[in-house]
C-alpha positions as CSV (number, residue, x, y, z in Angstrom):
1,X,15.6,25.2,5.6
2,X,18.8,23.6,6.3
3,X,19.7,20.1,5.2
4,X,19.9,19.2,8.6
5,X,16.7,20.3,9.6
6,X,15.0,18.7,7.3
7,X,16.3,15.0,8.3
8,X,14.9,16.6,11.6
9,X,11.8,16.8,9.8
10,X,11.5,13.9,7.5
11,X,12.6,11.7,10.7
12,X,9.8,13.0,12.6
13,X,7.5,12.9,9.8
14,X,6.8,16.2,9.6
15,X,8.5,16.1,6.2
16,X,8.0,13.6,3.9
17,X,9.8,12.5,0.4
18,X,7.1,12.9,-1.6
19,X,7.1,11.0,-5.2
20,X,3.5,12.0,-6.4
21,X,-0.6,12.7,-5.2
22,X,-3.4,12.1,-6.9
23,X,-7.2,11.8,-7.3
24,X,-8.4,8.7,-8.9
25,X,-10.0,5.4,-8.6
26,X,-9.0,2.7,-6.8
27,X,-8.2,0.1,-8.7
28,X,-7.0,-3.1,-6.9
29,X,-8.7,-5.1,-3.4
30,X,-11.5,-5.0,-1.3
31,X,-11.8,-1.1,-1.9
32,X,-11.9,-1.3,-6.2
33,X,-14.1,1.6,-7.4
34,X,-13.9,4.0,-4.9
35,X,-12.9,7.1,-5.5
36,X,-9.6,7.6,-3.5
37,X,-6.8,10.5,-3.4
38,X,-3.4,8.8,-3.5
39,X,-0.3,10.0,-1.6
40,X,2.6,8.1,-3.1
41,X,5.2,8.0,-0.2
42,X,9.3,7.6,-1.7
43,X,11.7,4.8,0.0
44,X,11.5,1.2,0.2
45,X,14.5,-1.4,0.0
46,X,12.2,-4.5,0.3
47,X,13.2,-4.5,-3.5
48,X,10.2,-6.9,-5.5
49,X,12.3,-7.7,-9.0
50,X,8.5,-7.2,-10.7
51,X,7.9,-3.5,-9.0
52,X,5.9,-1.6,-11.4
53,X,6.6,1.9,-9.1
54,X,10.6,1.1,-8.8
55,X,11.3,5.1,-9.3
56,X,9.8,5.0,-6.0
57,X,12.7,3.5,-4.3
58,X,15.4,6.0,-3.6
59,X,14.1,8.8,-1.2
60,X,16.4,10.9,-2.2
61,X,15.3,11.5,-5.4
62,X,11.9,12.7,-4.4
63,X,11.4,16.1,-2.2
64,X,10.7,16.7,1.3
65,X,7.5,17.9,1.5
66,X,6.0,19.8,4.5
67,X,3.0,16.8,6.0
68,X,0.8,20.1,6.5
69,X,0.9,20.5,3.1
70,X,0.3,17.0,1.3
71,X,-2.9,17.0,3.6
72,X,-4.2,20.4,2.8
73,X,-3.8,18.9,-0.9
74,X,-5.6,16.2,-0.2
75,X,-8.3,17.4,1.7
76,X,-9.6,19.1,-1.2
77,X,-10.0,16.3,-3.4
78,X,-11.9,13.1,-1.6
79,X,-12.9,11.5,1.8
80,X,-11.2,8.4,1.3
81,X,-6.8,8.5,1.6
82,X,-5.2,5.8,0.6
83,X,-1.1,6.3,2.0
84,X,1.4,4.6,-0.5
85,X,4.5,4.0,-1.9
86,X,7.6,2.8,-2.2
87,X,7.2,1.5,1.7
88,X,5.1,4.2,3.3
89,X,6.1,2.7,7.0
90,X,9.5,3.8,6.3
91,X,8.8,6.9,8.0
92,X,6.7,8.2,10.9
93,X,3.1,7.8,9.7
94,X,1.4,9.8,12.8
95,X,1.9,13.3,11.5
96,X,0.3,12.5,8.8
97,X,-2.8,10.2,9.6
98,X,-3.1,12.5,12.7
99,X,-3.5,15.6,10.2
100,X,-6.2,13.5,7.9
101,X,-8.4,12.3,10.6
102,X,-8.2,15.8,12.1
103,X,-9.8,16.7,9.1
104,X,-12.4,13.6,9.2
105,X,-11.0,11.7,5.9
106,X,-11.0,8.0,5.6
107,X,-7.3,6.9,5.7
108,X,-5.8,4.0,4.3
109,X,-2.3,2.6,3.9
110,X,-1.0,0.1,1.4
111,X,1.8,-1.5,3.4
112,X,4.4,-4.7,2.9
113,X,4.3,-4.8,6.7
114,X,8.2,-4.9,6.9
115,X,8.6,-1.7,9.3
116,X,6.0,-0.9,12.6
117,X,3.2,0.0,12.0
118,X,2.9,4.0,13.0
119,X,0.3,5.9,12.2
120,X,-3.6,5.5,12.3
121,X,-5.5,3.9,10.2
122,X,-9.6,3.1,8.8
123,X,-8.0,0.2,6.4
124,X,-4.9,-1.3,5.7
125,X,-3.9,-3.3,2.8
126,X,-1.0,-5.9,3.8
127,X,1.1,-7.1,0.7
128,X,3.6,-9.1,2.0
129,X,6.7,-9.7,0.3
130,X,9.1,-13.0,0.5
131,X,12.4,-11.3,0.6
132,X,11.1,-8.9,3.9
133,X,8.4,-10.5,5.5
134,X,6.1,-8.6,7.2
135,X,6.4,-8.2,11.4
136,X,3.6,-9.5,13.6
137,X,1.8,-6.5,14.4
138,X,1.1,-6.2,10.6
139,X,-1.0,-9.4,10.5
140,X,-2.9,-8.7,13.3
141,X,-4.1,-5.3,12.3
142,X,-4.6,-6.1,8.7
143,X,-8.3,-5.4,7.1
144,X,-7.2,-7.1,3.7
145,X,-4.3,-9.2,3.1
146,X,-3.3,-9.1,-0.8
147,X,-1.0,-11.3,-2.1
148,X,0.4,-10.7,-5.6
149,X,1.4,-14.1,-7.4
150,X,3.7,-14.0,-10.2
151,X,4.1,-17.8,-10.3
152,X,2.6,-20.7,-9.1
153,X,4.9,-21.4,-5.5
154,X,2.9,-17.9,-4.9
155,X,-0.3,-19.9,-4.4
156,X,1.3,-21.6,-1.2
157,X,2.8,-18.4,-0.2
158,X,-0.5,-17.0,0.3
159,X,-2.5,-19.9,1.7
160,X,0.9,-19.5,4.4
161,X,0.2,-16.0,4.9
162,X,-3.6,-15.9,5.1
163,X,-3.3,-18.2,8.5
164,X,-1.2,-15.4,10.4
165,X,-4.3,-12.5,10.1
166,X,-6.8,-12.2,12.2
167,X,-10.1,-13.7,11.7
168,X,-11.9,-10.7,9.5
169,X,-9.2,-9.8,7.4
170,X,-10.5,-10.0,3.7
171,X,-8.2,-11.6,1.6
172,X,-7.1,-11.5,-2.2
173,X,-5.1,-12.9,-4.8
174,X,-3.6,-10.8,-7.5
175,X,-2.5,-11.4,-10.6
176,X,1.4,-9.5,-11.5
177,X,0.5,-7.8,-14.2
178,X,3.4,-8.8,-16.8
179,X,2.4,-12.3,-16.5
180,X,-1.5,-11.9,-15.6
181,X,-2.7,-13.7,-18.7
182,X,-0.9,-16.9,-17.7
183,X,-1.2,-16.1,-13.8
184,X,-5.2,-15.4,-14.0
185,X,-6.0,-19.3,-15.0
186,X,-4.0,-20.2,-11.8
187,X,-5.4,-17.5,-9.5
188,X,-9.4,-18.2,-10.3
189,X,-8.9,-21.9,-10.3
190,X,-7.2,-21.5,-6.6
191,X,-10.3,-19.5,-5.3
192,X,-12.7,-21.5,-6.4
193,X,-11.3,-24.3,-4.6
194,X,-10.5,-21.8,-1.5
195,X,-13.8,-19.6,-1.9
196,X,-12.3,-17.9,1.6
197,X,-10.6,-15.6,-1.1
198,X,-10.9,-13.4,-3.6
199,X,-9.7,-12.6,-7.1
200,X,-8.4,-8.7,-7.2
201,X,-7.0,-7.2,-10.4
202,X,-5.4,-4.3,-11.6
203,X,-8.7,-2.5,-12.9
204,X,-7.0,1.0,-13.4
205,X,-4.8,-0.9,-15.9
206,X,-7.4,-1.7,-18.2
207,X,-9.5,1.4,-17.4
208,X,-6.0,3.4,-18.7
209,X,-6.2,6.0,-15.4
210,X,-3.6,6.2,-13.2
């Protein structure tokens, strides 16, 4: 295919740069436990100085992969599909999640908010980010909004963000994992002052899985 084509492509999601897939359990939110099969999407310039997945960044360094494809792959694996990244919304989600609910999967994004919302979804996970704040349509379709804290100003942050969802959207409060031991006093003295949230950690961190 010529490298003109596949911009074609990866513009119209039929192509998408790929960083990794795989079948494990879900570790962090209102989903922990589940089994899940994870499509890690490349591309995102929101830019968090604490991203653990920075290698996901640069789309160029991950290939276009036919959409058919990735869902074939993950079809064989699990019901549930959880879409991230990088910033998944980068691109065209409908190819995609129009493919896996074809196929009757559960399918779930992981999403900063900071690009429209394409594609549809069973769950999504808004993370929102200071330095690209998510757009309006984000807040009203989130099912879970989960705010990582790295320091204390992140406390008010949230509370800030949790009165632009809807009314049902579950929320959390997540420790970042290089300072969670002196975060995780913080977070769990917070909630139980604001029992309207929840305490999610990284679980497939201590479990050592992916």
């Amino acid at each position: 295919m010529l490298e003109k084509e596949i911009k074609t492509a990866v513009d119209r999601g039929d192509m998408l740069p790929l960083m990794e897939e795989f079948y494990t359990i879900q570790g962090e939110g209102y989903h922990t436990g589940r089994a899940a099969y994870f499509i890690r999407v490349g591309g995102c310039d929101v830019g968090c100085h604490w991203c653990d997945v920075k290698e996901s960044w640069d789309p160029a360094k991950h290939p276009p992969t036919e959409t058919s494809k990735i869902v074939e792959n993950a079809a064989k694996y699990s019901k549930t599909i959880v879409v991230t990244g990088g910033e998944p919304l980068t691109w065209d989600m409908n190819p995609l999640t129009s493919q896996l609910k074809a196929k009757d999967l559960q399918v779930h994004i992981e999403t900063s908010g900071a690009y429209p919302l394409t594609g549809t979804w069973d769950w999504i996970c808004l993370s929102p980010k200071k330095v690209k704040m998510p757009l309006p349509e984000a807040y009203e379709a989130a099912h879970e909004l989960k705010v990582i804290v790295y320091n204390r100003h992140d406390l008010a942050f949230a509370k800030a963000e949790s009165q632009k969802v809807n009314p049902d959207c579950k929320l959390f409060l997540q420790p970042e994992w290089s300072v969670r031991e002196k975060i995780i006093p913080l977070i769990t003295d917070f909630v139980m002052q604001n029992p309207e949230w929840q305490v999610s950690l990284q679980t497939h961190k201590y479990l050592n899985i992916p």
